[in-house]
C-alpha positions in Angstrom: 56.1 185.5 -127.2 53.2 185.9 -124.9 50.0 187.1 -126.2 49.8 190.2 -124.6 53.4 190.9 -125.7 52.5 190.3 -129.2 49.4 192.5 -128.7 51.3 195.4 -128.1 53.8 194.5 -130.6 50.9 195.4 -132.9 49.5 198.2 -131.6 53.2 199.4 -131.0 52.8 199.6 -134.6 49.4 200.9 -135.3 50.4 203.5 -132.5 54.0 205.0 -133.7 54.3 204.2 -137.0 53.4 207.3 -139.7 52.1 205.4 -142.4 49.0 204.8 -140.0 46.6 208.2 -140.0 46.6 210.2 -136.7 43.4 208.7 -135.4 44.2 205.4 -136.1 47.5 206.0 -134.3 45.6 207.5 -130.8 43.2 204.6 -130.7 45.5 202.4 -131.2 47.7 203.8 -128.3 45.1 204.4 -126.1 44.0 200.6 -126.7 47.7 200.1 -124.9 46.9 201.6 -121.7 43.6 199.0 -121.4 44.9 195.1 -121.2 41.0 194.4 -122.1 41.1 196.6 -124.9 44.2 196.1 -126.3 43.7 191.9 -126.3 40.4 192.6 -128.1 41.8 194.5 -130.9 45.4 193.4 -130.9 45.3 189.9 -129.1 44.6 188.4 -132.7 44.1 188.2 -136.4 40.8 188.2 -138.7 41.2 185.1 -139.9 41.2 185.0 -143.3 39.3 181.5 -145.1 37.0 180.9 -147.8 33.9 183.5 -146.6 37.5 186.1 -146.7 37.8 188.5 -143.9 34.7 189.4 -141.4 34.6 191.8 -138.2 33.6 194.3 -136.0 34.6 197.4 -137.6 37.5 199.6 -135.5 41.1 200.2 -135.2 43.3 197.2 -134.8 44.2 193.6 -136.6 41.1 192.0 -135.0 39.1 194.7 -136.0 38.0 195.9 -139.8 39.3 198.7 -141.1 41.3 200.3 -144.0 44.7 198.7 -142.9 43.9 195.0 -142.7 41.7 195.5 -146.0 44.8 196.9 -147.7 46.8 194.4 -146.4 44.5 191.5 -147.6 44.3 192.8 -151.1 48.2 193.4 -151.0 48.3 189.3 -150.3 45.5 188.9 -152.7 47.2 190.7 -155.5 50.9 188.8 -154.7 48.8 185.3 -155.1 47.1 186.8 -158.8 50.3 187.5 -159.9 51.9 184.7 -159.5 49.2 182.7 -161.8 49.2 185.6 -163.8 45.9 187.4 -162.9 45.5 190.7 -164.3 42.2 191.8 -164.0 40.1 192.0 -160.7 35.8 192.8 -160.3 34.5 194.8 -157.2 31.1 195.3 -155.5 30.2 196.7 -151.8 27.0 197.1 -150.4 25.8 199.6 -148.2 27.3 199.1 -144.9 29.7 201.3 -143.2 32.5 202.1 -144.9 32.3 199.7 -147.5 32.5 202.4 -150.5 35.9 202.9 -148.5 36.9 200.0 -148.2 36.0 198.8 -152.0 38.1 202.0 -153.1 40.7 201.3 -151.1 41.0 197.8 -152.1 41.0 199.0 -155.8 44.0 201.0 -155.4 46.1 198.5 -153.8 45.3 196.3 -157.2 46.2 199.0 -159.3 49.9 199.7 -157.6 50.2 195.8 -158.5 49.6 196.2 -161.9 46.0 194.6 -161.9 43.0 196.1 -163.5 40.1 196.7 -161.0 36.5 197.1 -162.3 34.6 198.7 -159.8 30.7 199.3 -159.4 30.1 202.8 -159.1 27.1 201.9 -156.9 26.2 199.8 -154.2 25.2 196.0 -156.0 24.4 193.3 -154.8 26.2 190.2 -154.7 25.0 188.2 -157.4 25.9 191.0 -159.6 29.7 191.0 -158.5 29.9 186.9 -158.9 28.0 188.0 -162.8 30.4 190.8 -163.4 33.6 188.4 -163.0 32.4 185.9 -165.8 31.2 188.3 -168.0 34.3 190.7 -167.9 36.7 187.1 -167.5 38.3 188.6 -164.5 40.6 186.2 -162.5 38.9 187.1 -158.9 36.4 189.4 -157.7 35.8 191.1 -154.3 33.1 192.4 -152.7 32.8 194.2 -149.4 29.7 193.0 -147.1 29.1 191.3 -143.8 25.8 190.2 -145.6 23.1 190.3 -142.5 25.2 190.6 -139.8 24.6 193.5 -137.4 25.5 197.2 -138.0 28.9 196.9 -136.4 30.3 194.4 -138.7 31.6 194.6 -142.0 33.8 191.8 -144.5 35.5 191.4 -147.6 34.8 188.0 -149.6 36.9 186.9 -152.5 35.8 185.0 -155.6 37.4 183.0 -158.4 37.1 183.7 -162.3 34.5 180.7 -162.0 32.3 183.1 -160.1 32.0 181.2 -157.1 33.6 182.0 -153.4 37.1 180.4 -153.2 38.5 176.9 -152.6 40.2 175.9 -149.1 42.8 175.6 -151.7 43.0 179.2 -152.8 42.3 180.2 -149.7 45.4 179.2 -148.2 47.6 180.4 -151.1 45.8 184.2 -150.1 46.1 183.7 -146.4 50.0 182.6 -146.7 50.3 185.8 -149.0 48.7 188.0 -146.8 50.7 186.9 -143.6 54.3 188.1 -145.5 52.6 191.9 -146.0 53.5 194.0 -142.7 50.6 196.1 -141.6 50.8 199.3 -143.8 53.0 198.2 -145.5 50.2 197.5 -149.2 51.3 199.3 -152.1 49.3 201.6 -153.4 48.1 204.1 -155.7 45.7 207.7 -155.2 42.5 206.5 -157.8 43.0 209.0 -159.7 46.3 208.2 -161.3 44.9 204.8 -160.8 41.9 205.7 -163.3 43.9 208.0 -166.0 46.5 204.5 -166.2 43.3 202.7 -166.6 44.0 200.5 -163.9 40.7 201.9 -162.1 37.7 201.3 -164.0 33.7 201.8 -163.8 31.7 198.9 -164.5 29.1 199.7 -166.9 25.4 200.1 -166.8 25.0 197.5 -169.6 26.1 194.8 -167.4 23.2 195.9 -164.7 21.3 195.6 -167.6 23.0 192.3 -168.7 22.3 191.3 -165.3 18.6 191.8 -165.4 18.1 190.3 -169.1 20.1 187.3 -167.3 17.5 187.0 -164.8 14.0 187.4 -166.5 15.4 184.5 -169.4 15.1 182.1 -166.2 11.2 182.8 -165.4 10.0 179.3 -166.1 6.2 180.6 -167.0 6.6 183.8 -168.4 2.7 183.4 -168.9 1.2 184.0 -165.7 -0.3 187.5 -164.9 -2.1 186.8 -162.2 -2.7 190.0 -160.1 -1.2 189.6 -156.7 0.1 192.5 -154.7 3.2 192.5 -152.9 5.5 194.5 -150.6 9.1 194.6 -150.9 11.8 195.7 -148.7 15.6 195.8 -149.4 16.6 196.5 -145.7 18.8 199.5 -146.5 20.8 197.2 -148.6 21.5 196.8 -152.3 18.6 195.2 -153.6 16.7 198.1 -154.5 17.4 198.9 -157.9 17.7 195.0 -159.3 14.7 193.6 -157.4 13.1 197.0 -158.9 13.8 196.5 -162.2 12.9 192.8 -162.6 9.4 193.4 -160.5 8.3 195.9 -162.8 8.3 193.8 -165.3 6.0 191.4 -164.6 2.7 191.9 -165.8 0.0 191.5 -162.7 2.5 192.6 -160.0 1.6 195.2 -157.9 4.9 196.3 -155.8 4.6 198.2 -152.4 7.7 199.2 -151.4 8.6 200.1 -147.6 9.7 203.6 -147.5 11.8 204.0 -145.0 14.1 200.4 -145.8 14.4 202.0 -149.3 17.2 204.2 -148.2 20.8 202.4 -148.0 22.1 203.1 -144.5 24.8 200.7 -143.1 23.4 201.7 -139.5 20.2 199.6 -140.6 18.3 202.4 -138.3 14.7 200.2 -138.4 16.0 197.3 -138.1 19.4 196.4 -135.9 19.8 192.6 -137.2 19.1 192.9 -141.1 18.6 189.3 -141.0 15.7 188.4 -143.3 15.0 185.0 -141.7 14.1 186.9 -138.3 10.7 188.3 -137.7 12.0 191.1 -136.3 13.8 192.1 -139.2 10.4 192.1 -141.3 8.6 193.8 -138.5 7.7 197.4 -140.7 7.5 195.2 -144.0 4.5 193.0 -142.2 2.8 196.4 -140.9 3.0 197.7 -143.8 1.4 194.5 -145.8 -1.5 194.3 -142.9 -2.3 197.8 -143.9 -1.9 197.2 -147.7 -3.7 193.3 -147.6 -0.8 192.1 -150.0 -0.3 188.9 -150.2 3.3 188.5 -150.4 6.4 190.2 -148.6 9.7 189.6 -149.8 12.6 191.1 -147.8 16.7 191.1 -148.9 19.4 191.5 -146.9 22.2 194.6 -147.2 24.2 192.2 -150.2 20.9 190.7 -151.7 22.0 187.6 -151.7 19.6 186.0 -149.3 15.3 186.5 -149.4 12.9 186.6 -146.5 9.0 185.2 -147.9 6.1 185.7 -145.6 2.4 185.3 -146.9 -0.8 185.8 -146.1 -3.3 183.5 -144.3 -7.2 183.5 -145.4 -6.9 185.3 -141.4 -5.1 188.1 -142.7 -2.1 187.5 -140.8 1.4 186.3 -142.3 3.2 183.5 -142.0 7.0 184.2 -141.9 8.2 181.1 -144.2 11.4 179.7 -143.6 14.5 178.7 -145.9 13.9 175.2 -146.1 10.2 175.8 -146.3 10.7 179.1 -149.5 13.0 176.4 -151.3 10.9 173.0 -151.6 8.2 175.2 -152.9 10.6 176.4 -155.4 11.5 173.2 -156.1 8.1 171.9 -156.7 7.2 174.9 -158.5 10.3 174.9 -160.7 10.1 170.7 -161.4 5.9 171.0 -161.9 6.2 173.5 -164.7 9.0 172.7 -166.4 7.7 169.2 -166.8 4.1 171.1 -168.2 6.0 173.4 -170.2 7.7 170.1 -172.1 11.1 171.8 -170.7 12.9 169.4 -168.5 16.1 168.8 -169.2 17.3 165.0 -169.4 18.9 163.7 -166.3 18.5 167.0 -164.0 20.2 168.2 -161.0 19.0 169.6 -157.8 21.4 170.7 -155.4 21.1 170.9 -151.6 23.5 171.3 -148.9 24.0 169.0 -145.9 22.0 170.6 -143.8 18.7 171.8 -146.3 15.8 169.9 -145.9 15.4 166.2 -146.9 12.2 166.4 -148.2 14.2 167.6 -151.1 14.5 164.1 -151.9 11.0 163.2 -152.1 9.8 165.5 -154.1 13.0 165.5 -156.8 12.0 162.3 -156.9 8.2 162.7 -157.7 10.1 164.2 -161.4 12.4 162.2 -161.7 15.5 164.5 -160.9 18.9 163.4 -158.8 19.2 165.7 -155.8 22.9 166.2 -155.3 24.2 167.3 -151.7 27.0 169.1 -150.7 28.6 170.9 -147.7 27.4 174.3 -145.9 28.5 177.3 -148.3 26.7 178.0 -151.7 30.4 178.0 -153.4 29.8 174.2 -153.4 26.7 174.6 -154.7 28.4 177.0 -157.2 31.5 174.4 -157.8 28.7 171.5 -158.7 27.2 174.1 -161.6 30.7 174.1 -162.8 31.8 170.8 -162.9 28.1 170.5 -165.1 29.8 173.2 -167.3 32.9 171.6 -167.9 31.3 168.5 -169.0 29.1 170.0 -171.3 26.2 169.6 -169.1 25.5 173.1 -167.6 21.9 172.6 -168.7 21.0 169.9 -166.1 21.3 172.5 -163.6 17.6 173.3 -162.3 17.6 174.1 -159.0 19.9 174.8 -156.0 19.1 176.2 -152.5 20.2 176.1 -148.8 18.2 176.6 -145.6 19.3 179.8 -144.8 17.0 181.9 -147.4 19.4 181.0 -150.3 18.4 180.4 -154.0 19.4 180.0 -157.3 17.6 178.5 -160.8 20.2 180.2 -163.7 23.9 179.6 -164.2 24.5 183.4 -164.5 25.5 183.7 -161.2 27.7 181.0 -159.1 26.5 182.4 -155.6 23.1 182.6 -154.1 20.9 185.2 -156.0 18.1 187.2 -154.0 17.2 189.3 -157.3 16.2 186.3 -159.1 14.7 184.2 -156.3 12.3 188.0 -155.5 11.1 187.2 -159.5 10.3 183.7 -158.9 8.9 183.5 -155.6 6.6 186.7 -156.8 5.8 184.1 -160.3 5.3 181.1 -158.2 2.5 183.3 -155.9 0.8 184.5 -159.4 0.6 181.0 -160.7 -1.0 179.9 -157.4 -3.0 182.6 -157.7 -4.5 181.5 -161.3 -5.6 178.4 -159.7 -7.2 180.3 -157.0 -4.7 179.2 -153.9 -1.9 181.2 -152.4 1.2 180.1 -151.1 0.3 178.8 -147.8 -2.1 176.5 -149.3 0.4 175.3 -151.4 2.9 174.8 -148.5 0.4 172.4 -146.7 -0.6 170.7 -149.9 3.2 170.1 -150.0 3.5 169.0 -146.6 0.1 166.6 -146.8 1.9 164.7 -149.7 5.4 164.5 -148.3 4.8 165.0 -144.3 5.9 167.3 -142.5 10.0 168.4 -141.6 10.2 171.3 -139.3 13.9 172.5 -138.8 15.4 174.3 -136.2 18.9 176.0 -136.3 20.5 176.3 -132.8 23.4 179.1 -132.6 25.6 179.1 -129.8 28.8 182.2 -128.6 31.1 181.0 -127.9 33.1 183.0 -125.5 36.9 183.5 -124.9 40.1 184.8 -125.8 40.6 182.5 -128.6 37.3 181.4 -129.6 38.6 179.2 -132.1 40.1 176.9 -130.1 37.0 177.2 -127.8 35.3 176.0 -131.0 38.1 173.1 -131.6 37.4 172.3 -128.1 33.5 171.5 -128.2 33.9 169.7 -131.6 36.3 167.6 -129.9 34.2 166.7 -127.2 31.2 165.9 -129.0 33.5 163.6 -131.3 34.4 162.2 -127.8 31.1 162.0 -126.9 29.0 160.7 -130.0 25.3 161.5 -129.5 23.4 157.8 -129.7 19.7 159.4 -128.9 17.5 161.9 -130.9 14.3 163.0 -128.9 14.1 159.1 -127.8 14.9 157.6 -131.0 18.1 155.7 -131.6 20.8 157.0 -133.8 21.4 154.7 -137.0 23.4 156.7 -138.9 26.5 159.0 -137.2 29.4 160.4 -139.8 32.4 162.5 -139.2 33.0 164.8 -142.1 36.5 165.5 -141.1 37.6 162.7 -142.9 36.0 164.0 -146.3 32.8 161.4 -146.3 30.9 161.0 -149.5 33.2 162.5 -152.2 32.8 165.7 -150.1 35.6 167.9 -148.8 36.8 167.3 -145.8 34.7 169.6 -143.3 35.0 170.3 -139.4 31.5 168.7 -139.5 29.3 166.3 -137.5 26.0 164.6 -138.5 23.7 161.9 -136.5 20.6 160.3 -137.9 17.7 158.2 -136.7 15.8 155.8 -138.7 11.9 157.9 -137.9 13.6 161.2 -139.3 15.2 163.3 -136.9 18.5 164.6 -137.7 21.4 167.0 -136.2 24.5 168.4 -137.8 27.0 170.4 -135.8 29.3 172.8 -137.1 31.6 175.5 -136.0 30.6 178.7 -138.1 33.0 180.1 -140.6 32.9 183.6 -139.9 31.4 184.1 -136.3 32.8 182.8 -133.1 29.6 180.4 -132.7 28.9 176.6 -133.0 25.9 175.8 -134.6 23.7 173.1 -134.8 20.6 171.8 -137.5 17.9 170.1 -136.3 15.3 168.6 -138.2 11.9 166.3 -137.4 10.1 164.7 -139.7 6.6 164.0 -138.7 2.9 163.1 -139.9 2.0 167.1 -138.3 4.0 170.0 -137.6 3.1 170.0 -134.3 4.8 166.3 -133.9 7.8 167.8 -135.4 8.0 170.9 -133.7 7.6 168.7 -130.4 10.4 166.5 -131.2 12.6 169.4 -131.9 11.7 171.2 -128.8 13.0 168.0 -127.0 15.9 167.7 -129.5 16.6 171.7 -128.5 17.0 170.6 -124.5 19.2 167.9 -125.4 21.3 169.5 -127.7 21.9 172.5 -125.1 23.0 170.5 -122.3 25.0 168.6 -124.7 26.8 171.8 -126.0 27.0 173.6 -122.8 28.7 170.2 -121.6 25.8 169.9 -118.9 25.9 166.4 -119.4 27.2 163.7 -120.9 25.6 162.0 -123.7 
């Protein structure tokens, strides 16, 4: 069958058949009277992996809506049952329809039998990948497209270890989900769903559980420097966690930004609620100009990420990257725990493949093994577990990833933006005791260690079927090996499709030099986009910076095939 044939086989369905409400019926036959239209929301499946389902919101079985949530929680539930899972956690955030889509998912669960312990409220991440230890569910759900634009919403799935799922458990899901027609989920109205106590609130103690959690990992709850500092959820979820752990710290003056205070999945002030882009922190930096705080900290609609910018003795910010927020962490985290007498014997540090190397240098200053692992905080999350298993949770100090993520507690099995707002806010107090702030800690940092500037390069790719688009590059570039970085000669090239280092095996590509430039290429899990990580190493940013700039040419003619190298 061609795919335009088995485009309007689907929206045949979506169009005719009653168990589909009116309006979904109309677009959906409209949608057959446009070949553009109908290929873009019929011509294909979400794809559903380990980051779960993620889309443009709309009518169709490209698209996110009601019907292919339902339908991924019907193949979710068949997969529980048949291991015996009775008991499922959900949290949503505050995009579009994710309340909806949280309900809805809830009362698929309960016409299968399984318990679903809902938030009442929008929460953050963290708090869902919390809630599924502590109430020993055997998955947990939680609708968000985390910082993608207004237009997009997902559905990610986690284990009963808290983390994301396994490729493994992925595929069981994805081969569950592709035997449940559209419309065709079982399920039940919530409030039969609630009276058999299949539909259930999760309570305010485990907010509060959640927030006791977080302040036992403050490493010096001594500090009380005063520092002022303004904090902005985005619109998102943060809100009321980030709140409630801030105002507990003595010293801590917090400025909040007003009008990023209200959830609104349309993000209204700021289209990309990405807190890695300036943009995104535009009204949070006005506002700290105005106030002269010395910190913003900024989370995106799940909370699971942080933005950092602080001030310069100029009064101007500086926008702090990932990489940059988490080897200050690390420093910080390593420096005091070895003062405080509280280092655990033979820690752990975890990074992924593409964080920072510098990582190395300074685990190393304290004598802690930096363990790496691929793109995705579930590894990161997996590593914590395998610790646990073994009786060795405690070694656990540290793990982040370049893209704003970071975790110091075993709480949570997923990047935590709640707890990395408390430490970022103690770190800045304890500079401020020894009369410093952050930014002269980060060149202190870089003047022992040199410095790595990093450089993510994101490119669409376009087409009907982007992932073979994606296949497509990936192949070529495995055709095409790069042997040159900026000038310098590759010495170290890997293939992680092969499963290198005791690591999964991962549609991943990775070239190193022997003066410290590095690029890894990747096809993106949940956007049609291939992306590559540079990184310079350098006695000066502005050596870095120049190498990546050269790196950036090559790597976008190499990419765009524009040439061959």
């Amino acid at each position: 069958m061609t795919r335009i044939h088995e485009a309007m086989r689907r929206a045949a369905l979506f169009a005719q058949d009653e168990r589909f409400d009116g309006q979904t019926r109309r677009e959906a036959a409209q949608a057959m009277e446009n070949e553009q239209e109908l290929l873009a929301r019929f011509g294909s499946e979400l794809a559903f992996g380990t980051g779960g389902l993620r889309g443009i919101l709309g009518v169709g079985t490209a698209r996110m809506n009601r019907y292919v949530v339902e339908r991924a929680t019907q193949g979710l539930a068949d997969a529980l049952r048949a291991k015996g899972g009775k008991s499922v956690a959900i949290a949503y955030d505050s995009r579009l329809c994710s309340a909806e889509f949280a309900q809805a998912a809830a009362c698929v669960l309960a016409a299968n039998g399984i318990t679903a312990h809902v938030y009442n409220r929008l929460m953050p991440t963290p708090m869902l990948s919390f809630a599924v230890r502590e109430l020993r569910c055997d998955a947990g759900i939680v609708v968000t497209a985390s910082h993608n634009p207004a237009q997009y919403n997902g559905y990610k799935v986690y284990g009963p270890d808290g983390c994301q799922i396994t490729e493994q458990w992925a595929a069981s899901i994805t081969a569950c989900i592709a035997a449940v027609p559209y419309g065709a989920a079982r399920t039940m109205d919530s409030a039969k769903a609630r009276t058999a106590g299949l539909y259930r609130d999760i309570p305010q103690s485990m907010v509060d559980a959640f927030v006791e959690k977080t302040w036992a990992c403050r490493v010096n709850p001594d500090v009380k420097a005063p520092i002022r500092l303004v904090y902005t959820p985005l619109h998102g979820a943060g809100l009321e966690p980030v709140r409630a752990v801030l105002d507990r710290m003595e010293g801590v003056e917090r400025i909040e930004v007003a009008q990023q205070c209200v959830p609104d999945g349309r993000f209204p002030t700021c289209p990309r609620p990405n807190p890695e882009l300036r943009e995104a922190l535009a009204l949070g930096l006005e506002l700290a100009r105005r106030e002269r705080a010395d910190l913003l900290l900024a989370t995106d609609p799940d909370c699971d990420r942080v933005g950092v910018a602080v001030r310069r003795e100029d009064g101007e910010y500086t926008v702090l990257t990932g990489n940059e927020v988490g080897l200050l962490l690390l420093q910080y985290l390593l420096r005091t725990r070895r003062e405080k007498g509280a280092m655990p014997k033979d820690a752990v540090a975890v990074k992924t493949i593409v964080t920072s190397d510098l990582a190395f240098a300074i685990a190393r200053d304290y004598g802690v093994t930096v363990t790496e692992c691929l793109t995705g905080f579930k590894y990161i999350g997996e590593i914590i577990g395998r610790l646990e298993a073994a009786g060795e949770e405690d070694r656990f100090v540290f793990g982040f990833e370049e893209s704003c993520g970071y975790l110091a507690g075993t709480h949570v099995r997923d990047k935590d933006g709640v707890m990395a707002c408390m430490l970022v806010a103690e770190m800045a107090q304890a500079a401020a005791d020894a009369k410093r702030t952050l930014a002269d800690e980060l060149d202190a940092l870089y003047a022992r260690y040199g410095c790595m500037e990093n450089r993510l390069l994101s490119f669409d790719i376009a087409g009907a079927v982007p992932m073979e688009q994606m296949q497509a590059v990936m192949a070529r570039l495995r055709a095409e090996p790069a042997a040159m970085l900026a000038g310098s000669r590759v010495i170290a090239a890997k293939d992680y499709a092969g499963g290198l280092e005791g690591l999964p095996r991962s549609d991943v590509l990775s070239y190193a030099t022997e003066d410290g430039k590095k690029a890894i290429v990747r096809p993106s899990g949940t956007e049609p986009k291939v992306k590559v990580y540079l990184s310079a190493h350098a006695d000066t940013r502005a050596g870095a910076r120049a190498a990546l700039d050269v790196m950036e040419r090559e790597w976008n003619a190499r990419i765009m095939g524009e040439e061959n190298a």
